[in-house]
N, C-alpha and C positions, 0 to 999 in steps of 0.2 A: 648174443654176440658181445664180448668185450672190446669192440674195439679193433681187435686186430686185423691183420689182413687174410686172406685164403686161400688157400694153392688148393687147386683141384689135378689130381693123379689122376689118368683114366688104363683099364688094366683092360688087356686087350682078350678077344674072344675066344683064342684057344689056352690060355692058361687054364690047367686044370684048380677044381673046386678047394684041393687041400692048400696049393701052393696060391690061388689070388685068398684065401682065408687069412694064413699066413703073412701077406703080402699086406693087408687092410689091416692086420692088428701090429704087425712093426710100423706102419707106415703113420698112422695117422698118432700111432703114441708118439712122432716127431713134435706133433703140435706143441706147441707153447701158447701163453698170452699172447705175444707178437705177433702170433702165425698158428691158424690153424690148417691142418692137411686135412683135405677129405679127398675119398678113393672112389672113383665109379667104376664099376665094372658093366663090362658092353652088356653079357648078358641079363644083367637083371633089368634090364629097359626094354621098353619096346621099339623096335627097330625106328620108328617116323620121330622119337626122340633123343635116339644118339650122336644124330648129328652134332645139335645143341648142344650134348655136353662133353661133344669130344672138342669143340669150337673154346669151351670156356675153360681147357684144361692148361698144365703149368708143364705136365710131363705125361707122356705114355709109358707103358710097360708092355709088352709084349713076348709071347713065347717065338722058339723060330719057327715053330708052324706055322706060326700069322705072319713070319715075313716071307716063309715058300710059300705061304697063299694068296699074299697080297691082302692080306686082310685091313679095310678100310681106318681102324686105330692107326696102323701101322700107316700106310700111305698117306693121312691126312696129319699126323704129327711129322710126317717128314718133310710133309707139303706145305705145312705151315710153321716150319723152323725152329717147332718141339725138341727139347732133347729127349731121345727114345732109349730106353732099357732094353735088350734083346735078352729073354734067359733061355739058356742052348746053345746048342753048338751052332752056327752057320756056316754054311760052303761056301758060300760068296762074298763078296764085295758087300759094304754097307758104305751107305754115306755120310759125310761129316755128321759128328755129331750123333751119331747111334753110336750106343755105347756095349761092344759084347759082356755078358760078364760068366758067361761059360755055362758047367752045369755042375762044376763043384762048389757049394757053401753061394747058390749064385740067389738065393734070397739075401744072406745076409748082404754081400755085395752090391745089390739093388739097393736096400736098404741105405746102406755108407753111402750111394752114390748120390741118395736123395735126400740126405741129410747135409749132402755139401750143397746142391741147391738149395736146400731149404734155409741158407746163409743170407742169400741173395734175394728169394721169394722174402725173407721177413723185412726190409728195407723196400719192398717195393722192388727190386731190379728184377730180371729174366735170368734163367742160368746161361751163361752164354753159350753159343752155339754161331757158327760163321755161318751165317745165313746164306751171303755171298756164294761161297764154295760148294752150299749144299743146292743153290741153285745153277751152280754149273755144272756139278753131280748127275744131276735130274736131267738140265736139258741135253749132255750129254747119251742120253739112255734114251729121251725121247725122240730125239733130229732122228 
């Protein structure tokens, strides 16, 4: 380690194998001295360990299959005021702070998108995200 600080990416269960490949070699060439990125992806863990590392993450990515699933990336980066990457289309509502990026050129747009956090991550700050609003979102859905 040089020094710098870490942003951990966690890449969520149903992206397929070509596009989180993809995803770990733009992403983590964000690194610099300042800031390294490193990318987890849910499936190379074992389940009784991802908690852990979706708890120490900076940002989710997710396909919309994991958001029609509810897949647990997704719901614990929304639950804990991550900014979330959705790649695909989605039918519905998302909440503050999930960001679509569609399904044209939507690697590199993930990309761009976490390279403007990656601004923030190197100084130490959060990307911002209105916490507030995403927890009126939520309780919203759940009353």
């Amino acid at each position: 380690d040089e020094g710098g600080r870490l942003a951990v990416v966690c890449l969520g269960e149903a992206l397929d194998a070509p596009t989180s490949a993809s995803l770990r070699i733009g992403l983590e060439a964000l690194s610099r001295p300042e800031l390294r990125i490193e990318v987890h992806e849910e499936d190379e863990h074992p389940r009784r360990d991802r908690a852990g590392r979706r708890r120490s993450a900076q940002a989710v990515v997710v396909s919309a299959a994991d958001v029609d699933a509810g897949a647990r990336s997704y719901l614990e980066g929304v639950a804990q005021a991550l900014p979330v990457i959705v790649l695909g289309r989605v039918a519905h509502e998302l909440p503050p702070g999930v960001v679509p990026v569609g399904e044209r050129d939507e690697i590199d747009r993930c990309i761009a998108c976490i390279r403007t956090w990656a601004l923030a991550w190197a100084e130490g700050n959060a990307a911002e995200v209105d916490a507030e609003a995403r927890r009126r979102w939520i309780a919203q859905r759940v009353a």
